[in-house]
LOMI-603862 format. One record per residue (C-alpha): residue number from 1; residue in three letters; x, y, z. Coordinates in Angstrom, 2 decimals, m for minus. Last residue first. Example, Ala and Ser with C-alpha at 12.3 -4.5 7.8 and 13.67 -1.06 7.14 Angstrom:
2
(2, 'ser', (13.67, m1.06, 7.14))
(1, 'ala', (12.30, m4.50, 7.80))
This chain:
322
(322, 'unk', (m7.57, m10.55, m16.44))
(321, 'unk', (m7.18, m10.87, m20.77))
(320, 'unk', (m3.59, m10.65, m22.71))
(319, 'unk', (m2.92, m7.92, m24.83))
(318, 'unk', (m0.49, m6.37, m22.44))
(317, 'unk', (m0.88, m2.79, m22.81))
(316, 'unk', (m4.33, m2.61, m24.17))
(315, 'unk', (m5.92, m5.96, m22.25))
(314, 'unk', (m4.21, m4.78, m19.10))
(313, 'unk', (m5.99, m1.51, m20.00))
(312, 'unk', (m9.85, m3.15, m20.51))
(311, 'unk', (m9.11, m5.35, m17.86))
(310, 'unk', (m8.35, m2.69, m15.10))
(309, 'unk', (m11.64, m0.36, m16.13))
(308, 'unk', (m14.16, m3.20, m16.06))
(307, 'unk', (m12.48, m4.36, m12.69))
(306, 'unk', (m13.04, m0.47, m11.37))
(305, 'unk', (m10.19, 1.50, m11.27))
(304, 'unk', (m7.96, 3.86, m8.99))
(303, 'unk', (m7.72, 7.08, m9.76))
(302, 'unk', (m9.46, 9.06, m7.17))
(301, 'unk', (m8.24, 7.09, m4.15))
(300, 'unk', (m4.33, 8.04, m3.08))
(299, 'unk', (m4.70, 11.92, m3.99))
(298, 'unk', (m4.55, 14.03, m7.14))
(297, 'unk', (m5.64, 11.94, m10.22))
(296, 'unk', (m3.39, 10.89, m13.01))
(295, 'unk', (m1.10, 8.83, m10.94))
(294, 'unk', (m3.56, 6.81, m9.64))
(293, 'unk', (m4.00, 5.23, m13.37))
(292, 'unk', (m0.70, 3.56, m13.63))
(291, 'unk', (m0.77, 1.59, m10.25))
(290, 'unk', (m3.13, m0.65, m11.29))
(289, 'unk', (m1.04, m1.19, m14.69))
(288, 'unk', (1.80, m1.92, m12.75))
(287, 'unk', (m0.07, m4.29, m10.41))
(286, 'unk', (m1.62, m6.34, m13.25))
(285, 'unk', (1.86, m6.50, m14.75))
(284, 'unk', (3.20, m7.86, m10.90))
(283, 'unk', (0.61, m10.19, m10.71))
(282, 'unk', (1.43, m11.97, m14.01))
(281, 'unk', (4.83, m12.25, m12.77))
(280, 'unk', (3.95, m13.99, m9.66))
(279, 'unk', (1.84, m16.62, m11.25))
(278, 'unk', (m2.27, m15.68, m11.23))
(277, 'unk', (m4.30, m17.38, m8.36))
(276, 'unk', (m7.52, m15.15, m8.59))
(275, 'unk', (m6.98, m13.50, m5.00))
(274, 'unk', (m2.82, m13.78, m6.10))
(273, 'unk', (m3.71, m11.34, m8.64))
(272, 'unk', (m6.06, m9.01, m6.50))
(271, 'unk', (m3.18, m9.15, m3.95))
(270, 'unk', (m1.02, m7.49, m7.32))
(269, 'unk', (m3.10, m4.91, m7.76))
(268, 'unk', (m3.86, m3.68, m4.75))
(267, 'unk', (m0.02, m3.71, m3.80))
(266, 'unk', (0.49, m1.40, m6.58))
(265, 'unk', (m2.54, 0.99, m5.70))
(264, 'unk', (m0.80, 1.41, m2.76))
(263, 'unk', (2.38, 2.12, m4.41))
(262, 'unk', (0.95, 4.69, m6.50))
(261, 'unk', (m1.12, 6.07, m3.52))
(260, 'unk', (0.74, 9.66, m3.87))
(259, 'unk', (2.20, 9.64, m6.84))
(258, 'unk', (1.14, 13.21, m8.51))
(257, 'unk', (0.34, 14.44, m11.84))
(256, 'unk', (3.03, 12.44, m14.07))
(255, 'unk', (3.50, 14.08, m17.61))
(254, 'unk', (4.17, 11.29, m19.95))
(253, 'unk', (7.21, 11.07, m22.31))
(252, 'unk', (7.07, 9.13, m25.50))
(251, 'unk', (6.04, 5.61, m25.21))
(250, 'unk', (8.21, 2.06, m25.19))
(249, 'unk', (6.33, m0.18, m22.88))
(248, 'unk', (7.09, m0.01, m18.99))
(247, 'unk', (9.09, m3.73, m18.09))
(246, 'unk', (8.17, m5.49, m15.08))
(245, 'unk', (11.17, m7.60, m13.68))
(244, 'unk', (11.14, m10.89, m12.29))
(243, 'unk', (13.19, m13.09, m10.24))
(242, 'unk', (13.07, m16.85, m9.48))
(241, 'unk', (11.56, m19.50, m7.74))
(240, 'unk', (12.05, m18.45, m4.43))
(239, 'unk', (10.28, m15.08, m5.09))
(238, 'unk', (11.70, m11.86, m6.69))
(237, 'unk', (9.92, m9.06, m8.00))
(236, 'unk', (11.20, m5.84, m9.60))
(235, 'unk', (9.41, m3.18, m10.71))
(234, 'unk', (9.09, m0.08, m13.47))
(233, 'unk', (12.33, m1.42, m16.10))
(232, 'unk', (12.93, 0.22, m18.37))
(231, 'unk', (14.52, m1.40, m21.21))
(230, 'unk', (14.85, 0.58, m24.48))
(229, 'unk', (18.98, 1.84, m24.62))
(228, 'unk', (20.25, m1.05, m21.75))
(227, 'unk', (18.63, m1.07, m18.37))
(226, 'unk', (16.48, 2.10, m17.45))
(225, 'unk', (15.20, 2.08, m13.61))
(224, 'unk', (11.84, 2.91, m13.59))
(223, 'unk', (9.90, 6.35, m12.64))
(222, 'unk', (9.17, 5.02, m9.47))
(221, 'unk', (11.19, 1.25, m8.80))
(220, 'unk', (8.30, m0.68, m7.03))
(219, 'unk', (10.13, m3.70, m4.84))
(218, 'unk', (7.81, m7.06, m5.05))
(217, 'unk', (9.45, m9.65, m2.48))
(216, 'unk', (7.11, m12.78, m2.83))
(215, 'unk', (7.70, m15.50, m0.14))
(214, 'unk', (9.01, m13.95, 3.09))
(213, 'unk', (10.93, m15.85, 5.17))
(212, 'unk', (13.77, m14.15, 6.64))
(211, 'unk', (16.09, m15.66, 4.11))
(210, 'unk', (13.53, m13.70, 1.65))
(209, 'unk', (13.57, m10.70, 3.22))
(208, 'unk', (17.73, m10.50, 2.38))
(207, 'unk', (17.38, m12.18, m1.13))
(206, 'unk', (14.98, m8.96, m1.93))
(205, 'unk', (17.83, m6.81, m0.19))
(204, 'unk', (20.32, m8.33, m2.95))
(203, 'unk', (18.10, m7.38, m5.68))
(202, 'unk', (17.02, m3.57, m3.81))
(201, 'unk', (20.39, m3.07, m3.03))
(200, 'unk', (21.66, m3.02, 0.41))
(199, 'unk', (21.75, m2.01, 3.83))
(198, 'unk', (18.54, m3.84, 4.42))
(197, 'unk', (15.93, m1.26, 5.60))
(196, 'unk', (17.16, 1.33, 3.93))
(195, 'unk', (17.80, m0.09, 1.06))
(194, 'unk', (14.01, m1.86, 1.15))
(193, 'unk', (12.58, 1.80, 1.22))
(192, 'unk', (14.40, 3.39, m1.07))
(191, 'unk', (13.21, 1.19, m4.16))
(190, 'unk', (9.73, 0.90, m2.86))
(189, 'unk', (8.51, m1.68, m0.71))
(188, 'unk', (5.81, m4.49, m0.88))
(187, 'unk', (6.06, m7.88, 0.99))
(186, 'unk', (4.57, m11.34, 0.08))
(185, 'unk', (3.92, m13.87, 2.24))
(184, 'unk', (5.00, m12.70, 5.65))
(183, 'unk', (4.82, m14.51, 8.48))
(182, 'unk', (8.84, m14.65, 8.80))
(181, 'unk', (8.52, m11.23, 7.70))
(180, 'unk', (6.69, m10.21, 10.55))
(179, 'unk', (8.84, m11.24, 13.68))
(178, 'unk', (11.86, m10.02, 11.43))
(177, 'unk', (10.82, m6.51, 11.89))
(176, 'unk', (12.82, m5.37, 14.42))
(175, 'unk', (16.18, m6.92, 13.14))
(174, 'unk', (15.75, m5.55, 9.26))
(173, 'unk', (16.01, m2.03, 10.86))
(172, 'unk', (13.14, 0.15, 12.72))
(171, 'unk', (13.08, 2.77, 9.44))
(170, 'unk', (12.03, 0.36, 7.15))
(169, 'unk', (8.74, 0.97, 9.50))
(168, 'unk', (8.28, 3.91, 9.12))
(167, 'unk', (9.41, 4.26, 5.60))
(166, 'unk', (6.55, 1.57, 4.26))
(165, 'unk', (6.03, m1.78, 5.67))
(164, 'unk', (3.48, m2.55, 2.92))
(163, 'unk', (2.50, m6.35, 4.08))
(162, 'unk', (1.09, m9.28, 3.48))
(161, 'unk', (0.11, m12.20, 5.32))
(160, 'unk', (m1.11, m15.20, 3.81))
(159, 'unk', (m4.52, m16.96, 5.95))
(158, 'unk', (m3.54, m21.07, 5.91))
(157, 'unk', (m1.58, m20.42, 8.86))
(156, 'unk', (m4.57, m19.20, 11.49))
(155, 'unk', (m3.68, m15.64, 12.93))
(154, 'unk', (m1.82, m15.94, 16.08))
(153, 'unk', (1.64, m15.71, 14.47))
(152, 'unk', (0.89, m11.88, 13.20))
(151, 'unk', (m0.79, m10.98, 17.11))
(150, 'unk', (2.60, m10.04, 18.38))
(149, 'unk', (4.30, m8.23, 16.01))
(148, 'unk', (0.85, m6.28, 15.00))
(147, 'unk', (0.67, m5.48, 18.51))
(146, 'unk', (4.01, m4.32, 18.92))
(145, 'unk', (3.73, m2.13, 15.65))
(144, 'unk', (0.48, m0.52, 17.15))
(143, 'unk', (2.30, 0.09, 20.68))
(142, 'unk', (5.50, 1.50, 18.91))
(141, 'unk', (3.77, 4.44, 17.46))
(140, 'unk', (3.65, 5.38, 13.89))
(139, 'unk', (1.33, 2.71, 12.72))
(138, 'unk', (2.17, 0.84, 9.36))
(137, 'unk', (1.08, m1.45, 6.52))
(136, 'unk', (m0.74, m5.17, 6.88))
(135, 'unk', (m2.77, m7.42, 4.32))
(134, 'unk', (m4.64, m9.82, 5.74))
(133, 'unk', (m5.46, m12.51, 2.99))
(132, 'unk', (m7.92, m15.22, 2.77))
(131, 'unk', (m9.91, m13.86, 5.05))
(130, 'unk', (m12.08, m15.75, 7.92))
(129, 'unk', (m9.29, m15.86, 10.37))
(128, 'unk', (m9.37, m12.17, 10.74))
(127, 'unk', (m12.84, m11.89, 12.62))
(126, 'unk', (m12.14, m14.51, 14.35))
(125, 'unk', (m9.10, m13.15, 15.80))
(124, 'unk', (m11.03, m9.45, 16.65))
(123, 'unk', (m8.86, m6.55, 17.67))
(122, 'unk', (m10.20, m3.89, 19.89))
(121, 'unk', (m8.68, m5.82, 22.70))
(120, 'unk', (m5.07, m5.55, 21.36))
(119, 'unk', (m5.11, m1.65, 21.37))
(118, 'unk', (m5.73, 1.01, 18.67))
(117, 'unk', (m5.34, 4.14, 20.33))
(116, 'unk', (m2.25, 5.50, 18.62))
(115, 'unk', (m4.67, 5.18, 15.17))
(114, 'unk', (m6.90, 8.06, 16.69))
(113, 'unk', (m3.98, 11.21, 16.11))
(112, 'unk', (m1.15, 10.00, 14.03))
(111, 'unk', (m0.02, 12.91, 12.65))
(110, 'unk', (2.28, 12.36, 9.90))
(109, 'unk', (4.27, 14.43, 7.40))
(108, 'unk', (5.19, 13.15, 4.18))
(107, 'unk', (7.41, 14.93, 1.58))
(106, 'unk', (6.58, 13.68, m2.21))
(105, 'unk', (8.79, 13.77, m5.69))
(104, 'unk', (6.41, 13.44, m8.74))
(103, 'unk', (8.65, 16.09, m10.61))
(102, 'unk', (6.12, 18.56, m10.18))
(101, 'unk', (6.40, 18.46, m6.59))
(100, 'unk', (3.89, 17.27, m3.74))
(99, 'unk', (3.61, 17.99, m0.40))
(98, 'unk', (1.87, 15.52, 1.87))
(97, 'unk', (0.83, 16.58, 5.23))
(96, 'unk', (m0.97, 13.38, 6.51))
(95, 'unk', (m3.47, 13.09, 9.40))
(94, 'unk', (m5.03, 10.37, 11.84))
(93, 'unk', (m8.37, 11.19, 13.29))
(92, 'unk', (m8.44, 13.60, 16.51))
(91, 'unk', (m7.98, 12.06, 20.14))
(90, 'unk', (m10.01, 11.98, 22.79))
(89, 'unk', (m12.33, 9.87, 21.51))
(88, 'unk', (m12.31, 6.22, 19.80))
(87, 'unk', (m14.40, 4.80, 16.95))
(86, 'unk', (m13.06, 1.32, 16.50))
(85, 'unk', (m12.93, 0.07, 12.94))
(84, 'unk', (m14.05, m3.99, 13.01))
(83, 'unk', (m17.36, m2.91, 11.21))
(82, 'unk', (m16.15, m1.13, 8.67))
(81, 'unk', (m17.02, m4.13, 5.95))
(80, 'unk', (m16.25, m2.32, 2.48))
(79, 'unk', (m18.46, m1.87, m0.01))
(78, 'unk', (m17.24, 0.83, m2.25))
(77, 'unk', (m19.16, 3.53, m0.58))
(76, 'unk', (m18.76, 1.60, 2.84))
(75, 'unk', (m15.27, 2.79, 2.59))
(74, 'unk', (m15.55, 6.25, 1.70))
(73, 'unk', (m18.03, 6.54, 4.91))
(72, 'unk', (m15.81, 5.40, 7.16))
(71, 'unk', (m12.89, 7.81, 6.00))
(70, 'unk', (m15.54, 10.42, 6.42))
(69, 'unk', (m17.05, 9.59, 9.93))
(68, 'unk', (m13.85, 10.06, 11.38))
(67, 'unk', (m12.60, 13.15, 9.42))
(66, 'unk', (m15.86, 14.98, 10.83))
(65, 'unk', (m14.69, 13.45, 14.34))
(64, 'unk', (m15.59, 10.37, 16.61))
(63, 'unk', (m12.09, 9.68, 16.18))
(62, 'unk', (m10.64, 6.87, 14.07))
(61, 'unk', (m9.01, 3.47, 14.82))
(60, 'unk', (m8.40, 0.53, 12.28))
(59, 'unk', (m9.37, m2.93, 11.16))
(58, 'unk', (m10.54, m3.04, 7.91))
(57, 'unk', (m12.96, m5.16, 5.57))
(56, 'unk', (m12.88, m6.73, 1.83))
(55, 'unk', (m15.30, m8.31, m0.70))
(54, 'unk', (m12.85, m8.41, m3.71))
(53, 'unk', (m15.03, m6.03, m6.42))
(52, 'unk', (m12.45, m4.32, m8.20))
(51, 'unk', (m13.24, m1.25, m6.22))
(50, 'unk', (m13.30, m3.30, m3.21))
(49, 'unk', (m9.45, m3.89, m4.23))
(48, 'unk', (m8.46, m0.42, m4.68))
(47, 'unk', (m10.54, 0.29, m1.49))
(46, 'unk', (m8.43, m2.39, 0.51))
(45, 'unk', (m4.87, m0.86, m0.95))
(44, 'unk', (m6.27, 2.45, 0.32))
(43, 'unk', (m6.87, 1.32, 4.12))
(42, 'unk', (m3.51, m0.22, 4.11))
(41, 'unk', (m1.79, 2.73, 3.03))
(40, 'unk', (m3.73, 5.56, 4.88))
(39, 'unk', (m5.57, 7.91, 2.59))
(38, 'unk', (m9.43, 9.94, 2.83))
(37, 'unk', (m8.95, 13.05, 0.50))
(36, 'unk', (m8.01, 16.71, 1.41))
(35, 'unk', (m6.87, 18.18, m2.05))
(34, 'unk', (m4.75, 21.50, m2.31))
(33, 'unk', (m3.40, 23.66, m5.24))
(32, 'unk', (m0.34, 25.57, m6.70))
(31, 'unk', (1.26, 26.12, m3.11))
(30, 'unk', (3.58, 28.68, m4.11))
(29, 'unk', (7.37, 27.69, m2.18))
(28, 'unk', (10.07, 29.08, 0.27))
(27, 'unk', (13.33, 28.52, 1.88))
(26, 'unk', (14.69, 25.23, 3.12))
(25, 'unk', (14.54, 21.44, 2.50))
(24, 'unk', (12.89, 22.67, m0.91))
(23, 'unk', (9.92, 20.57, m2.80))
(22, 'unk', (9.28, 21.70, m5.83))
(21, 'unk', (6.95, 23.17, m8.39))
(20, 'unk', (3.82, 22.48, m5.02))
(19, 'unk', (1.06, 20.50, m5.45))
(18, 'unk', (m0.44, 20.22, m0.87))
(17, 'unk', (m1.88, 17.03, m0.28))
(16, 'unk', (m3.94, 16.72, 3.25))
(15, 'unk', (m4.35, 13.19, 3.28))
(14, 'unk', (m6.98, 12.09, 5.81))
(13, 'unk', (m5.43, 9.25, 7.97))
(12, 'unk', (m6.32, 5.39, 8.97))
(11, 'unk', (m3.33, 3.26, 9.81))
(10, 'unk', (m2.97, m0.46, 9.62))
(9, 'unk', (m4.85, m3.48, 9.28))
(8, 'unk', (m6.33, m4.78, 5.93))
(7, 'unk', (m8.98, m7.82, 5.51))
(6, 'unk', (m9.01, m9.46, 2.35))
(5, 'unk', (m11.44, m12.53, 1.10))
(4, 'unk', (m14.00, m11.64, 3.01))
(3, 'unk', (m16.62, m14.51, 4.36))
(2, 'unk', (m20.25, m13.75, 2.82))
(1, 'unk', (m22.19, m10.92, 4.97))
């Protein structure tokens, strides 16, 4: 096949969402209604962007399971190369518990199964060297997060890096994950996540990953962060050049079905941006608008939007053309 322009690494899982009114740290809730859909955050930022039609592969682990041969199978639906995803045994395919409240607010259990299996051998350089982007996200064991530590500086320097650290990995502390963010050319984190992992506030944590080399530091803010009586303001991006924020248009209330993907679908966005060399900002309003429509849908994948789909709404809400 042609050379991919986007290759993601990171965790493969089956996304067990459970809709719940809310989501209680103890006593006892009516699950309203269930959805088991093929997730991981990596793996569904590279079917956003197959969707779109960015000729994309994956480098991951599954078990020679039902689960296994489904997350495969969503992928080469869309056209993505699986070939690079290891089918291992002994172990089931990665899992996530995710309950979701009314209010948009998620709990995420993981069970890492298959993706603890992954191991430097089953990764191929060559194969990675071709893209024009890798985009990482995380593994819950230590061995996966070594070997993405490690191998990050052995991929060729005119390839960007980017990368969804997530909660897991915000988790480790700014320290443990400096090895990647000097690599790293843009990074994606939600509001909570880049506190945590700096200490700080999302601006001043964006200046943090940027002293540590990072280029493009886009933090998603949820349900926006209002800043005088009308702005709202739905992410925040800051670069070397400057900052940026992504305003939400004025609109009455909207009823929000469920987030999960929403960042994702973010980061899909905006890579397809920098794919077809659109400034910073521009990226950021495609990726708002990306993430807009998985929030309809239950589940990471459902929502998300061919290119026909994403131009017609930029073109609504921004009334500029992809």
């Amino acid at each position: 096949m042609a050379a991919l322009e986007v290759i993601g690494f990171g965790a493969m899982s089956i996304d067990r969402v459970y809709r719940v009114d809310n989501i209680v740290a103890d006593g006892e809730q009516i699950i309203k209604d269930f959805e088991a859909s093929p997730g991981g955050s990596a793996a569904n930022t590279i079917y956003g962007l197959a969707r779109l039609g960015i000729k994309a592969g994956f480098i991951g682990s599954v078990d020679n399971d039902e689960d296994g041969e489904e997350l495969i199978s969503s992928f080469k639906a869309v056209g993505v190369d699986t070939s690079q995803i290891k089918v291992k045994s002994g172990e089931h395919t990665g899992a996530a518990i995710c309950l979701s409240d009314r209010t948009g607010k998620r709990a995420l259990y993981i069970s890492p199964g298959a993706n603890d299996l992954l191991r430097s051998e089953d990764i191929n350089l060559d194969y990675l060297d071709q893209a024009q982007i890798v985009h990482f996200s995380s593994f819950a064991n230590d061995v996966q997060f070594r070997l993405q530590s490690n191998l990050i500086n052995r991929i060729r320097n005119e390839v960007k890096i980017s990368l969804a650290p997530g909660m897991l990995y915000a988790n480790k502390g700014i320290k443990a994950l400096s090895p990647l963010f000097r690599r790293t050319h843009a990074v994606f984190m939600n509001k909570d996540e880049i506190e945590l992992l700096t200490g700080k506030d999302f601006r001043a944590g964006a200046q943090e990953c940027l002293k540590l080399g990072c280029q493009i530091v886009a933090v998603t803010l949820g349900k926006g962060i209002t800043l005088g009586k009308a702005k709202t303001i739905m992410c925040y991006i800051r670069n070397i050049q400057g900052e940026y924020q992504i305003e939400s248009e004025k609109q009455k209330a909207r009823k929000i079905l469920e987030t999960t993907g929403a960042g994702d679908a973010f980061a899909a966005g905006f890579l397809f941006g920098l794919l077809r060399d659109k400034q910073v900002k521009e990226c950021g309003m495609i990726a708002n608008v990306m993430a807009q429509f998985t929030i309809r849908k239950v589940g990471a994948r459902k929502g998300l939007p061919t290119l026909n789909q994403l131009s017609q709404k930029y073109l609504q809400k921004t009334g500029h053309k992809l």
